[in-house]
C-alpha positions, 0 to 999 in steps of 0.5 A: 818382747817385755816378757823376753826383756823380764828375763833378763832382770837378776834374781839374786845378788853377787856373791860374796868374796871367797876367802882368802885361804881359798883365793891363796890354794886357788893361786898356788894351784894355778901357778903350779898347774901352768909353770908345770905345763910349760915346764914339761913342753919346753924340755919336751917339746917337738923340734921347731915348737915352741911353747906349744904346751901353752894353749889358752883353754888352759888358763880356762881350765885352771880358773875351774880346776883350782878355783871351782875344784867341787864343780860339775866342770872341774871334775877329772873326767871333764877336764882330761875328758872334755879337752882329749874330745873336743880336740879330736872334733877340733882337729877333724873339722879343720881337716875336713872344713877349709873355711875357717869361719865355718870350721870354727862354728862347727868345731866349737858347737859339736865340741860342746855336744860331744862334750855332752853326750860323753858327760865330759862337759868342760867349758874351756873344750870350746877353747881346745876345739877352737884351737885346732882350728885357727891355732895357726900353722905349728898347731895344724902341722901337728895333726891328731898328735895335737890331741896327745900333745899338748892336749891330752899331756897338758890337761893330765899335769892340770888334773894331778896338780888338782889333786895334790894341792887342793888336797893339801888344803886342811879346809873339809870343804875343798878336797878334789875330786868329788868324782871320778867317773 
């Protein structure tokens, strides 16, 4: 048990606080990135379906995408990627698994090893996954059409708002993406 308990002890201190310049882009981009997002739904959203572009990976996806644009996680591949994959896991165990704790565990955990064996790896997935399954009835009647839209639609408006304001930035050090495929 110590040795279990040593683990747990930090290695390193916090981090300093990012700059303000940083904190500045990083709010721009969120900003943009989610008033896009439900801009876009609202006018093109299905009859009855409100606020359906509005799902919470991607508030997650937004912290990453324009907080953390050099991360692994931020990447085009991963965030377009990670949520169209986790949303087809997501919205195929809801169809096939009626009890809704089960289906979320398993959505969410064969979310993550989709996410992996694709290298798709975007940690608010889970949330997408999550989603479609206890995303309530306007989300279930949506079907597969909830992986075009809003997941798919939603996470492309998140990656071009990424690429066009955290290019913006005359920072070297914050240009995006750092990979494609």
């Amino acid at each position: 048990m110590k040795h279990y308990f040593d683990r747990m002890k930090p290695t390193g201190a916090c981090p300093p606080r990012k700059p303000v310049s940083k904190i500045i882009w990083s709010w721009i981009g969120a900003f943009l990135g989610i008033y896009l997002v439900a801009l876009i739904g609202k006018y093109t959203g299905l009859a009855g379906v409100n606020n359906v572009f509005l799902i919470g990976s991607f508030g997650a996806s937004a912290v990453l995408v324009y907080g953390a644009p050099m991360a692994d996680f931020s990447q085009p591949r991963n965030i377009v990627g990670g949520h169209f994959i986790s949303a087809i896991v997501g919205v195929t165990i809801y169809m096939l698994i009626k009890d809704q704790i089960l289906a979320s565990a398993t959505a969410v955990s064969l979310a993550i090893v989709a996410m992996h064996f694709t290298r798709t790896l975007h940690p608010p997935g889970g949330a997408t996954a999550l989603i479609a399954v206890i995303g309530g009835d306007k989300i279930h009647a949506l079907g597969y059409a909830y992986v075009l839209y809003p997941v798919l639609s939603g996470a492309v408006i998140m990656m071009l708002v990424a690429l066009i304001v955290n290019n913006l930035s005359t920072n070297p050090k914050r240009h995006y993406p750092v990979y494609w495929v």
